[in-house]
N, C-alpha and C positions, 0 to 999 in steps of 0.2 A: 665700732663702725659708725652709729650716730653723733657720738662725739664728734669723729672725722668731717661726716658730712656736713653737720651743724657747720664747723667752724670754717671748713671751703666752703660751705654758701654764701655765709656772711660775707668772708674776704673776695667771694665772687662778686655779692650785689655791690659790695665797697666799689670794686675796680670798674663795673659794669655801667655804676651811675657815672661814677667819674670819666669813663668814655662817653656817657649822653652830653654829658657839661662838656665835653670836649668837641664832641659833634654840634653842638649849637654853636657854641663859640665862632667855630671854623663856620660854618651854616651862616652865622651873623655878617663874617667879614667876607666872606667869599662863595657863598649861594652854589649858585652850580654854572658859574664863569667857567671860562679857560683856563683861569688858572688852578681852578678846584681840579677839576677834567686833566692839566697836567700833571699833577701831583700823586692823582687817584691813579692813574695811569705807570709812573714813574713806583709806584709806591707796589705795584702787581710784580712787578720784579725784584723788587728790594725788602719791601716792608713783609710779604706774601714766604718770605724767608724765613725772616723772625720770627712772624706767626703761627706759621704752619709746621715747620720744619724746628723751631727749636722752644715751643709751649711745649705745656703739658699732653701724651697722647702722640707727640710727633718723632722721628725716626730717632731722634736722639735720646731724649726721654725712656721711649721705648726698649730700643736696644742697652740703654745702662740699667736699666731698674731691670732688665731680664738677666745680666751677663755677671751685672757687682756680686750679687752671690755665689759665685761660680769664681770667682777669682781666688787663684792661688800666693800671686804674688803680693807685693807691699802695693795694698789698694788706694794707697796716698800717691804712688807714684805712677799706677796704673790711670786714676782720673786723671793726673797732669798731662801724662803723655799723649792721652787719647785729646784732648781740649788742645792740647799747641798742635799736633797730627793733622785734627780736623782744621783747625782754624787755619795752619799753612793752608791745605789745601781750598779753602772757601776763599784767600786768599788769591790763588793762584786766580779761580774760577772768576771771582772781582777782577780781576785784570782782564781778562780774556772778553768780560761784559763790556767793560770801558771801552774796546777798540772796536769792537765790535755794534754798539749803541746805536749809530746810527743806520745801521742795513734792520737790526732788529726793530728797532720801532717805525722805520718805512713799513714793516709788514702792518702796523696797525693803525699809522696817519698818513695819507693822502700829505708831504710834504708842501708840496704844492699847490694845493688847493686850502690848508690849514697851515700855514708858516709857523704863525705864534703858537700855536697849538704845538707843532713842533717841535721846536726850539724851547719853549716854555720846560717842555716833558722831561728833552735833557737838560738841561740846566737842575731841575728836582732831581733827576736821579745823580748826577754828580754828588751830590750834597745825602743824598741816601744810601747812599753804598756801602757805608759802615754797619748795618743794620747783614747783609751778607753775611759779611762775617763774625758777629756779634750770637749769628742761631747758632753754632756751635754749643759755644762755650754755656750760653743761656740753656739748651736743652738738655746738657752734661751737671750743672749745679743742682740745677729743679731737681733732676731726678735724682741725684746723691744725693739731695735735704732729704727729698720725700722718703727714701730708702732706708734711711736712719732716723724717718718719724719726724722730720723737722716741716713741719707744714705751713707756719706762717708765713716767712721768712719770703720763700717760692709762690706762695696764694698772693702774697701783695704787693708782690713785684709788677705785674703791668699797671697799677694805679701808680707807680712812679712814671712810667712813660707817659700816661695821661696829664697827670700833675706839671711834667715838665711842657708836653707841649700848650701845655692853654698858656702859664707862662708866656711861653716864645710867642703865641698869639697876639696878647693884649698888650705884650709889651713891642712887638716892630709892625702889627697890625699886618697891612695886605702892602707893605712896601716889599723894595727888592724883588717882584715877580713871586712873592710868595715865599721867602726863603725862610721863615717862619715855622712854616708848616715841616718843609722837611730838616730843617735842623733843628727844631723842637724835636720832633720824630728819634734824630739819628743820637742827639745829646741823652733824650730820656731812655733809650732803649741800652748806651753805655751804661747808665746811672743804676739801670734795674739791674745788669749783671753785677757792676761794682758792690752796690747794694745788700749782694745774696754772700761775699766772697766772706764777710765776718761770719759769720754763720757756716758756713764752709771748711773756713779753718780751725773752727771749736771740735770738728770731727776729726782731726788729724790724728791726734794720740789713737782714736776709738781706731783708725783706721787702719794704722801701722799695727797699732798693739796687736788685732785680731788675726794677722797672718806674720806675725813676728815668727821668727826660726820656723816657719810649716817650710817643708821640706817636700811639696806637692809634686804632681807629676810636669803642672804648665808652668812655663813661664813666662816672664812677662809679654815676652814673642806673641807666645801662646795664646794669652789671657788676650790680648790686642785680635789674634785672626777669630776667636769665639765671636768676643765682640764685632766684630768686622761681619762675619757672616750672618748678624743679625740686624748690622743696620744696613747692609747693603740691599737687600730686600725689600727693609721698609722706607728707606728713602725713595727704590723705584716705584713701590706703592704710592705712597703722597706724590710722589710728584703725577703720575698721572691722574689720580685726585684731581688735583689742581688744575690741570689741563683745558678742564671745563670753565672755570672762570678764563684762559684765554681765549676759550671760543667767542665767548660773553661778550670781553672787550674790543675780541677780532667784530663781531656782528653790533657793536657799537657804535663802531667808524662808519659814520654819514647820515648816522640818526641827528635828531633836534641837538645843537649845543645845549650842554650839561646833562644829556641821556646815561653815560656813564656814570659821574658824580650822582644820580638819582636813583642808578644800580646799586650802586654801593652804601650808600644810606640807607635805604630799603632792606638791604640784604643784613646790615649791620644792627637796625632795630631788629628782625625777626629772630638774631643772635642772643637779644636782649634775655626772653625766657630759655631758649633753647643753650644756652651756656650756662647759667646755674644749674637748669634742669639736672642736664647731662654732664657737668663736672661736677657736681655735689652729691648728685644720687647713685648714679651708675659706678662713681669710684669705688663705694664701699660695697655693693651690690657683687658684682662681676669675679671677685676673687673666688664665692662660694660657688656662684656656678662653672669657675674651670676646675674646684675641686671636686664637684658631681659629676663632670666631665669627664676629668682622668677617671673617677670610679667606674666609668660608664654606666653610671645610673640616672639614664637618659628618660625615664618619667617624671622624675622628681625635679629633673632640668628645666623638662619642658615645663612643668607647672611653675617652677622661678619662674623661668620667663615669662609667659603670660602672667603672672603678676604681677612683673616687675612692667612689664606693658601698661598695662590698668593701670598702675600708679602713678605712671606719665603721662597716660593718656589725660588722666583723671586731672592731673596738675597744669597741664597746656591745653586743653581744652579751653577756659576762660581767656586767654590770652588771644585763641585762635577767632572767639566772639568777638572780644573788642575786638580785634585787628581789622577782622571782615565787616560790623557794623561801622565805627566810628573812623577811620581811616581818617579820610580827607581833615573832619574837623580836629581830629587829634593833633597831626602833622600840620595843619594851621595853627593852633594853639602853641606847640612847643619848639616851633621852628621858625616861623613866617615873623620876620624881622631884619632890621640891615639890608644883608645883598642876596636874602632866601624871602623874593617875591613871590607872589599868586603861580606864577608858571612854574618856579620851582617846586612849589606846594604841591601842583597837579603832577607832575613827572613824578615825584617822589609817591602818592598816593598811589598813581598808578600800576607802580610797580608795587607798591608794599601791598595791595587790594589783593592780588594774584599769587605773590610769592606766600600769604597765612597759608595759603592750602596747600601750601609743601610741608607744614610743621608736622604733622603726624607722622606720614612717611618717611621723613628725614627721622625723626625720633625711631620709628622702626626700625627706618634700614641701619642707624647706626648702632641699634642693640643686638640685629640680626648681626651685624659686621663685627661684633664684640665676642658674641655665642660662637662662628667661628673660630674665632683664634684662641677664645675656651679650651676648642678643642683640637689646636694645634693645625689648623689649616687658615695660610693665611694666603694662599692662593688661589684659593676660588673668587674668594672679593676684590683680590687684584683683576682677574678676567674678568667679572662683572662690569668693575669700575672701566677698564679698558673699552668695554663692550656700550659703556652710558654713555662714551665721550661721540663716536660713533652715532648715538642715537641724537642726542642733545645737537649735536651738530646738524642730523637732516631735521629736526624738530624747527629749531633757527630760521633753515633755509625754509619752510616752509610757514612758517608765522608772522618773523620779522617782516615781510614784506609787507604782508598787507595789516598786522595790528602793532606794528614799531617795538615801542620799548614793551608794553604790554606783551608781545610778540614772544620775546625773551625771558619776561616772566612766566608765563602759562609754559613756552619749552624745559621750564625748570620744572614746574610740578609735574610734567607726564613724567619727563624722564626720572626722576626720584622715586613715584609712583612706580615706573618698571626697573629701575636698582630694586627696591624694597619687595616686590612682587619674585623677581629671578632669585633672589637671593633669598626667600620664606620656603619657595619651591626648592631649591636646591636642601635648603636646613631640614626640610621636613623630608624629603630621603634620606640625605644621610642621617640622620635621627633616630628614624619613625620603625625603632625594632620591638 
């Protein structure tokens, strides 16, 4: 398990720096304009797919690393079917966004009062749509490397999307409305799956060989609704996840120009520690404690845990220092250049100054949120999560108004603070025998 995590941290901080070079870059030639704000915008639909929906940890991922060993059938023909299956379908759903594009972002741009801003957004998402159906197939590979031990391969596939899009930056700059950005985006996110597919089909033999002549009870019918009933689940899960960053964007619209592009920067550095943390540590961690779980030897669990707390805690703590003393001068130091001026510097500060104090909590609730599904219940952090979106939202209404973007950051740390708080409570009844 050290091994493991050794080698996902490194190919984390690889990928992780190579998004900061990425983030300046795009910072350098387009600050927190319109056109950044369109992009950022365009990219909560498209790119928030790839991301979420088909990394590591997301529905797809999930449901295959739970289901491959469970398969009876030829598990070679079983990943194809499920990858073309789902990709029709993400498919379909792309089209259905396409026509639909402009009623759904009226919900988030004042058209008329913001034209370019408008218009900008779709013209990005045009050009980002391939990223839709790209999460498939990308959260299907990952987790077949991973499953079969193959780790590099899947760990250093987003440093190709990053790779490609500084590329597409420095080479067409902030012409065409920005078209840079999202077709760096949409090129380097085909490149990462292409990327993974040699690797992929070195497992073929292993994969046919292992259910040659078994003569099981499922088949491939079969093996497909297991799977089905497990990603259907977690994809309702993440998406309402996700929900909250469209409140975010919804409570965006009519803030200062570049308020959202400032969001999202902010929010993308605090990912900085909290994604090595918690994909390098908690991977190798979390398998022993669902196997003290199935035992139900719920003392010895709870002591993982709290340890496994402490050592995160122990590890994001200095991060959570700098981030709250040095803020503004950091974010002037490594950004403040080209078209990322003093006002963007303050937007950006502003919100990163507020969002440190959700690092804990966030680290909690998402070990709390791990410890259940340990132990087979992955429903109560679905009603939780349902239940934030609810809170996060009358937080909004009552902050944005009078502290703005600051407003939306501080609504992020209560509400984290009461996910991680509802969800301790909840863990330590069902536990506490």
């Amino acid at each position: 398990m050290l091994k493991i995590a050794s080698l996902v941290a490194v190919l984390t901080i690889i990928s992780k720096v190579l998004g900061l070079s990425r983030d300046l870059i795009v910072a350098n030639y387009f600050g927190t304009s319109i056109t950044a704000d369109a992009y950022n915008m365009a990219y909560l639909f498209t790119g928030n797919f790839f991301i979420v929906f088909g990394c590591i940890g997301g529905p797809f991922y999930s449901a295959v690393v739970s289901s491959l060993p469970k398969v009876k059938s030829n598990r070679w023909e079983f990943l194809r079917s499920i990858i073309i299956k789902s990709s029709v379908a993400l498919i379909v759903l792309t089209i259905v966004l396409y026509f639909i594009k402009p009623w759904l972002f009226s919900l988030f741009i004042d058209a008329r009062a913001m034209p370019q801003y408008y218009s900008q957004t779709l013209y990005q998402f045009d050009w980002l749509m391939p990223l839709i159906v790209l999460c498939a197939p990308a959260g299907i590979i990952y987790a077949a490397l991973n499953a079969y031990h193959r780790y590099f391969e899947p760990s250093l596939s987003p440093a190709v999307v990053n790779i490609v899009m500084i590329i597409a930056v420095l080479v067409m700059g902030d012409a065409y409305s920005g078209l840079a950005l999202a077709l760096g985006t949409s090129v380097g996110a085909l490149l990462s799956v292409l990327y993974q597919l040699p690797a992929l089909y070195s497992l073929r033999p292993q994969l046919e060989a292992e259910t040659a002549g078994h003569d099981g009870p499922l088949t491939l019918r079969g093996d497909e609704k297991q799977y089905n009933e497990l990603l259907i689940p977690a994809l309702l899960s993440t998406a309402i996840g996700q929900g909250i960053v469209f409140v975010d964007s919804f409570f965006c619209n009519g803030l200062e120009q570049g308020s959202w592009t400032a969001l999202v920067i902010a929010n993308r550095l605090i990912q900085l520690p909290l994604g090595v943390v918690l994909t390098s540590f908690l991977v190798p961690v979390f398998p022993s404690i669902a196997q003290l779980a199935a035992e139900e030897r719920y003392t010895e669990m709870r002591n993982k845990v709290l340890r496994a707390l402490g050592y995160i805690l122990l590890l994001c703590t200095p991060a959570l220092i700098v981030g709250m003393v040095w803020t503004e001068p950091a974010i002037r130091l490594v950004f403040e250049r080209g078209a990322f001026d003093a006002r963007s510097t303050a937007l950006v500060s502003e919100a990163f100054f507020y969002l440190c104090l959700s690092i804990i909590p966030y680290i909690f609730r998402d070990t709390i949120t791990r410890v259940f599904y340990s132990l087979g219940d992955s429903k109560t952090p679905l009603y939780v999560a349902l239940l934030a979106i609810f809170v996060k939202i009358a937080l909004n209404y009552l902050l944005v108004e009078r502290y703005e973007l600051a407003g939306i950051a501080m609504a992020t740390v209560l509400m984290t603070c009461f996910n991680f708080v509802l969800l301790a409570a909840l863990l330590y009844r069902k536990i506490a025998k």
